[in-house]
C-alpha positions as CSV (number, residue, x, y, z in Angstrom):
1,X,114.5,-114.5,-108.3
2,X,115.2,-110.8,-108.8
3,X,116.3,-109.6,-112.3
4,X,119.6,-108.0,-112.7
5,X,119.4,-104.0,-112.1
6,X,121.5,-101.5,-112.8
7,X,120.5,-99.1,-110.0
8,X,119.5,-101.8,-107.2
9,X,119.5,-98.9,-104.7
10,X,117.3,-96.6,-106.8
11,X,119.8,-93.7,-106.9
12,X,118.5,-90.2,-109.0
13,X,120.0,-89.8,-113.0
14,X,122.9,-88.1,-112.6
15,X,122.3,-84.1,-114.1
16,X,124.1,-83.5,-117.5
17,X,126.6,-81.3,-116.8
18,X,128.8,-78.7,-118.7
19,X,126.9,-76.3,-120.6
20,X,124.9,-75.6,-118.3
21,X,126.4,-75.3,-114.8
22,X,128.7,-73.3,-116.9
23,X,126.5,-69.7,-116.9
24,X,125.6,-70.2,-113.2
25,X,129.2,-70.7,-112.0
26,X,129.9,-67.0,-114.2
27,X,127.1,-65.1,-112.8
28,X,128.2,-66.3,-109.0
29,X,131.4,-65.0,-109.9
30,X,130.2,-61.9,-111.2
31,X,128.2,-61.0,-108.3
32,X,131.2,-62.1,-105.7
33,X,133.2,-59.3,-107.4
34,X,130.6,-56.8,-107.3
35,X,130.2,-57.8,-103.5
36,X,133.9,-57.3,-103.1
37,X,134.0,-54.2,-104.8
38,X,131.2,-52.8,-102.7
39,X,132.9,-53.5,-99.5
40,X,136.1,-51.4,-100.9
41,X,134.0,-48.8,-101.5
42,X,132.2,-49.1,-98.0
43,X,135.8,-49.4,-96.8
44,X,137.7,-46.1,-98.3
45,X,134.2,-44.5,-98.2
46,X,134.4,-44.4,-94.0
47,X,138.1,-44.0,-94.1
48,X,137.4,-40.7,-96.0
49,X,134.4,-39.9,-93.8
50,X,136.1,-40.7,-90.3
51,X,139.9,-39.3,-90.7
């Protein structure tokens, strides 16, 4: 009948990991700070502007 398979549903390779979700992961958290230190700035900017 059918031969034995070790994927019977056809599923994707699973995507090596580590060294290379690694970078990504740091540059999202590089540009969250930056975001976040914008909004500070935005933040005590009007505060300066408006009282």
């Amino acid at each position: 009948m059918a031969e034995h398979d070790d994927n019977p549903m056809h599923h994707p390779d699973e995507q090596p990991g580590g060294a290379e979700g690694t970078p990504k992961f740091g540059r999202l958290l590089v540009v969250l700070l930056l975001v976040v230190l914008l909004i500070v700035g935005l933040t005590y900017l009007s505060e300066a502007m408006y009282s």
